[in-house]
MARZAMAR-515563 format. One line per 2 residues: for each residue y, x, z of C-alpha. Coordinates in nm, 3 decimals, decimal comma, always signed. Layout:
BEGIN
Y X Z | ...
//
This chain:
BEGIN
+2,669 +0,208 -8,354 | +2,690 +0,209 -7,979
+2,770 +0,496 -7,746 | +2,686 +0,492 -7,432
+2,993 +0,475 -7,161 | +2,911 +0,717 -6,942
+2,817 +0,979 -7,214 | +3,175 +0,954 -7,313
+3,366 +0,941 -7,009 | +3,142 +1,247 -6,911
+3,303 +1,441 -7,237 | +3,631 +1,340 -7,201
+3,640 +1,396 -6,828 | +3,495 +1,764 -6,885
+3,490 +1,846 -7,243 | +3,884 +1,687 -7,371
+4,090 +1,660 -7,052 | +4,017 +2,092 -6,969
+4,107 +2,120 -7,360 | +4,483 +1,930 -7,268
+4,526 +2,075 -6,925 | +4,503 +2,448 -7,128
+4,721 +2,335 -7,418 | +4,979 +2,154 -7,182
+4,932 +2,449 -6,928 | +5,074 +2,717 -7,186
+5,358 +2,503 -7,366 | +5,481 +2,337 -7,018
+5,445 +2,503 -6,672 | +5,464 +2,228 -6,470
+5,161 +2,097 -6,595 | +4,973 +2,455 -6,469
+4,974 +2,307 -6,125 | +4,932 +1,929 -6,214
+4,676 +1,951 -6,472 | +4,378 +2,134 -6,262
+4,489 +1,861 -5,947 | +4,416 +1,582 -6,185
+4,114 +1,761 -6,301 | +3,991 +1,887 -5,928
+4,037 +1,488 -5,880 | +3,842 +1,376 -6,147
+3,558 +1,619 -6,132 | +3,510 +1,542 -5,742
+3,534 +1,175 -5,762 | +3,334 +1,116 -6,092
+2,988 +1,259 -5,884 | +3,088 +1,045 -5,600
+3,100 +0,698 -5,792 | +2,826 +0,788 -5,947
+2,584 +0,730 -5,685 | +2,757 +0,326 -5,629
+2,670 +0,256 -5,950 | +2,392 +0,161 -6,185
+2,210 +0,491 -6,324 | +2,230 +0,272 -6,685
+2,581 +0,298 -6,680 | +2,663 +0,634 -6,681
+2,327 +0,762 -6,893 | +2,073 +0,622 -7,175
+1,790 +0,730 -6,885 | +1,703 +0,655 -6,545
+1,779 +1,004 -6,449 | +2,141 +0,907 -6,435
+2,472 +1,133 -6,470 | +2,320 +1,392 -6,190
+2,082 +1,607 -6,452 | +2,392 +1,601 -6,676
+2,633 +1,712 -6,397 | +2,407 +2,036 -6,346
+2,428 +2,106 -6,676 | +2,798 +2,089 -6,692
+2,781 +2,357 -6,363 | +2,579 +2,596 -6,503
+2,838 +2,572 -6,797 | +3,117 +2,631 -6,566
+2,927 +2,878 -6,399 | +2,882 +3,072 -6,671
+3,242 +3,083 -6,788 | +3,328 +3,190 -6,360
+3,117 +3,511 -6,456 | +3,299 +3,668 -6,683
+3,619 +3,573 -6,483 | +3,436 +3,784 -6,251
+3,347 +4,062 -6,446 | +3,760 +4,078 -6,557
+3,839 +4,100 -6,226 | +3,618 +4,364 -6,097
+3,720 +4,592 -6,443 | +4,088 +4,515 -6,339
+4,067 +4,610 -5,995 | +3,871 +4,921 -6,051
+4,017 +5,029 -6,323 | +4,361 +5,064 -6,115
+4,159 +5,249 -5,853 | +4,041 +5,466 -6,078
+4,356 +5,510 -6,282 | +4,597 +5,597 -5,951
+4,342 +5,813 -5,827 | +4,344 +5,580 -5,483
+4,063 +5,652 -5,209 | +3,708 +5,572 -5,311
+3,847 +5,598 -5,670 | +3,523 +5,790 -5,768
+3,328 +5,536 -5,676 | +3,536 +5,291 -5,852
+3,456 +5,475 -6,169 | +3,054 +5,511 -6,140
+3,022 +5,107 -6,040 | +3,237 +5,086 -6,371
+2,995 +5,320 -6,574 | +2,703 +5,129 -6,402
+2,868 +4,815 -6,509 | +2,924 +4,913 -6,919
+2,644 +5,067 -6,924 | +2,382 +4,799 -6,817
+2,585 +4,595 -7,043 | +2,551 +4,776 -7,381
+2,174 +4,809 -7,304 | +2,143 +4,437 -7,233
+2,367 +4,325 -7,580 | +2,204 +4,603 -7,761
+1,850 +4,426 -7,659 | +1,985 +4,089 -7,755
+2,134 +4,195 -8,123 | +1,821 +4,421 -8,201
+1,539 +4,115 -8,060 | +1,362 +4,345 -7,808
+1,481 +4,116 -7,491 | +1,512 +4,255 -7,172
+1,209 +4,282 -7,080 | +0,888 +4,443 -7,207
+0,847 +4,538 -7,573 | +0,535 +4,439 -7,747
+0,368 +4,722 -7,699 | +0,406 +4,680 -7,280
+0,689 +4,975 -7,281 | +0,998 +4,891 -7,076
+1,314 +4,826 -7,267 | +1,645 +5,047 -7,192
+1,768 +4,713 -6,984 | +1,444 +4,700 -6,768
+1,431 +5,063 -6,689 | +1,765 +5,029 -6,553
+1,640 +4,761 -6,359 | +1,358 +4,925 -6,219
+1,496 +5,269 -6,208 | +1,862 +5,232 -6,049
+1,881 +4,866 -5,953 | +1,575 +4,809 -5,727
+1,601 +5,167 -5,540 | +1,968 +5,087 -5,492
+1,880 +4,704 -5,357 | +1,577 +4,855 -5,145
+1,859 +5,101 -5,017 | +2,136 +4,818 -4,897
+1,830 +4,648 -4,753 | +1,664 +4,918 -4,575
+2,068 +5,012 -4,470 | +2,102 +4,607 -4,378
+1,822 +4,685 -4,099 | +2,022 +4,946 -3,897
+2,355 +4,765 -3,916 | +2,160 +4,438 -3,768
+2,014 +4,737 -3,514 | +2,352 +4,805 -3,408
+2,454 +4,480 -3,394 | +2,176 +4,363 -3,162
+2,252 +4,722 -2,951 | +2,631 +4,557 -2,882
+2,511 +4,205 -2,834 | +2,256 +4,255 -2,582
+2,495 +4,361 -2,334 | +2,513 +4,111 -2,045
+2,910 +4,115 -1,964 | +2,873 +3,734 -1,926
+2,649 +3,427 -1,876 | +2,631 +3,411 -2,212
+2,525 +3,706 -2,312 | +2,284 +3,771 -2,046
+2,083 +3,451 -2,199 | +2,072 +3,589 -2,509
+1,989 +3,925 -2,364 | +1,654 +3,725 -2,147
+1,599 +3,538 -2,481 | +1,601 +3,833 -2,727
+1,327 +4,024 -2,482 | +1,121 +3,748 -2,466
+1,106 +3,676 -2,829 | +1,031 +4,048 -2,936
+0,786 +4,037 -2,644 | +0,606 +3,742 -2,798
+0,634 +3,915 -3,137 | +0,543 +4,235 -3,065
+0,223 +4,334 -2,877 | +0,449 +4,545 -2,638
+0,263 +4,443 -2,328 | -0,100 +4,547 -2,496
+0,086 +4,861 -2,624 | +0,195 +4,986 -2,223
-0,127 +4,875 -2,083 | -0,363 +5,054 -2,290
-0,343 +5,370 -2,061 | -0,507 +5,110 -1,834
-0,829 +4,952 -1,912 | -0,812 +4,724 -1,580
-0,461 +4,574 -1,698 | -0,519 +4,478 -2,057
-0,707 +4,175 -1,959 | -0,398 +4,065 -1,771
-0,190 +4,220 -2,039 | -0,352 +4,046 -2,358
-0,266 +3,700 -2,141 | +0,067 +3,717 -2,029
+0,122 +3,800 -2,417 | -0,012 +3,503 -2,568
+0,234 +3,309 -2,297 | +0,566 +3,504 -2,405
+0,375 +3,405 -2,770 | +0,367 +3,025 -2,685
+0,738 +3,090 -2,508 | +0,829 +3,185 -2,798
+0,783 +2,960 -3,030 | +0,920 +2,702 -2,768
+1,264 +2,896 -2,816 | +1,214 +2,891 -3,174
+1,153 +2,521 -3,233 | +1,337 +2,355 -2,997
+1,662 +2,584 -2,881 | +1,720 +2,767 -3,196
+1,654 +2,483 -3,390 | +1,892 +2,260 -3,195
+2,162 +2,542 -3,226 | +2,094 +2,582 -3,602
+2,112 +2,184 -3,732 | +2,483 +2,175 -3,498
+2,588 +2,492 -3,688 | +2,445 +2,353 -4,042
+2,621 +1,971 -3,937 | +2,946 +2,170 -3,879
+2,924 +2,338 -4,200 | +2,863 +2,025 -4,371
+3,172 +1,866 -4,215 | +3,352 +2,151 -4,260
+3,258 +2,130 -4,632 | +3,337 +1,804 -4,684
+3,664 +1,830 -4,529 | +3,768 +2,063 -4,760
+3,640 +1,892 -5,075 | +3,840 +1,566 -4,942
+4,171 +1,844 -4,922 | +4,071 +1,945 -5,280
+3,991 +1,591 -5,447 | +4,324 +1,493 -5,295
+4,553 +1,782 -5,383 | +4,582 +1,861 -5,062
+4,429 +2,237 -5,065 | +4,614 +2,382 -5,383
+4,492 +2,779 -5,292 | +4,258 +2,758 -5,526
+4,517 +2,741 -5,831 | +4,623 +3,089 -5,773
+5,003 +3,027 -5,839 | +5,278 +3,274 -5,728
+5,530 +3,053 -5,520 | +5,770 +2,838 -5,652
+5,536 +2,755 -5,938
//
């Protein structure tokens, strides 16, 4: 019986080593901070080779190792949730405990939190879902969802418009060169948005003529500013991320960027 090689080095880079790194991690503390470095190393450099290589070698398909390596995230993802969800019990349980400001808060995100999770096991262990029952009713978990979660979302949304207001309101200030281009660019594009100029000349029959054409220029203006400025500006700030991206993954892969650990010094 044959196995295929990249089947195996995929389990014993992901499934085995993680398995020693915790076993080593509690019986010897040095290996708490050498363990996850070989592991960061591993993980980051095993996707990389992969795409040098034949697809054969590392899978029985022609998909390759990639459809596996998403699989293995949302794995990993899954246990970073309720690492998560420890935290944020942790954290607000102290609040809540010491009585510290926003402590009442603290304690109704909790409730929120316990809540929305009984509902949700108690519709897994009973087999009515989270979702609709059979007879088109809503289960406890979906009229949370409907009930607190979307008014609350529609709330931080609608609350998301008026801090971008305010933003905008401090922006547009022209203290500089800078800002006074943004300023002229920012009126242009809500004039060639907006039908502002119809809107002011509608007092005056004789000027919406006039009116109706200068706004389909600011229109063609502004999609000018939109596909060739703000694009420009936006694939620099998305190449910068990038770099900036891979810069740290190269600090990671090499053990070079060790924050991530979360060891108290001297460890």
């Amino acid at each position: 019986m044959t196995y295929p090689i990249g089947k195996f080095l995929l389990i014993f880079c992901f499934g085995v080593l993680p398995i020693m790194g915790i076993l080593l991690g509690l019986r010897g503390p040095a290996a708490r901070r050498q363990g996850p470095i070989v592991l960061a190393f591993l993980a980051g450099v095993i996707p990389i080779i992969s795409l040098f290589i034949p697809k054969l070698f590392l899978a029985d398909s022609e998909s390759g190792m990639s459809p596996r390596l998403d699989a293995y995230l949302i794995i990993v993802a899954g246990f970073a949730l309720p690492l998560g969800i420890v935290n944020v019990i942790q954290n607000n349980s102290k609040r809540a405990m010491r009585r510290e400001k926003g402590w009442f808060y603290a304690v109704v995100l909790l409730f929120g939190l316990f809540a929305t999770a009984a509902v949700g096991l108690y519709g897994a262990i009973s087999g009515e879902g989270i979702g609709f029952r059979p007879d088109g009713s809503s289960t406890p978990f979906k009229w949370i969802e409907d009930n607190a979660f979307r008014p609350l979302q529609a709330t931080m949304f609608a609350l998301l418009a008026f801090f971008m207001a305010s933003a905008a309101f401090r922006a547009f200030r022209a203290r500089n060169t800078e800002a006074t281009i943004l300023l002229v660019a920012g009126l242009i594009v809500m004039t060639g948005r907006v039908p502002l100029l119809e809107l002011l000349a509608s007092p005056f029959p004789a000027l919406q003529p006039a009116a109706a054409s200068a706004s389909a220029w600011f229109g063609k203006l502004t999609e000018w500013i939109m596909n060739v400025p703000n694009s420009a500006a936006q694939s620099g700030i998305i190449i910068g991320a990038a770099l900036g991206a891979a810069a740290m993954a190269i600090r990671v892969i090499l053990g070079i960027e060790r924050s991530y650990l979360g060891l108290e010094k001297g460890e």
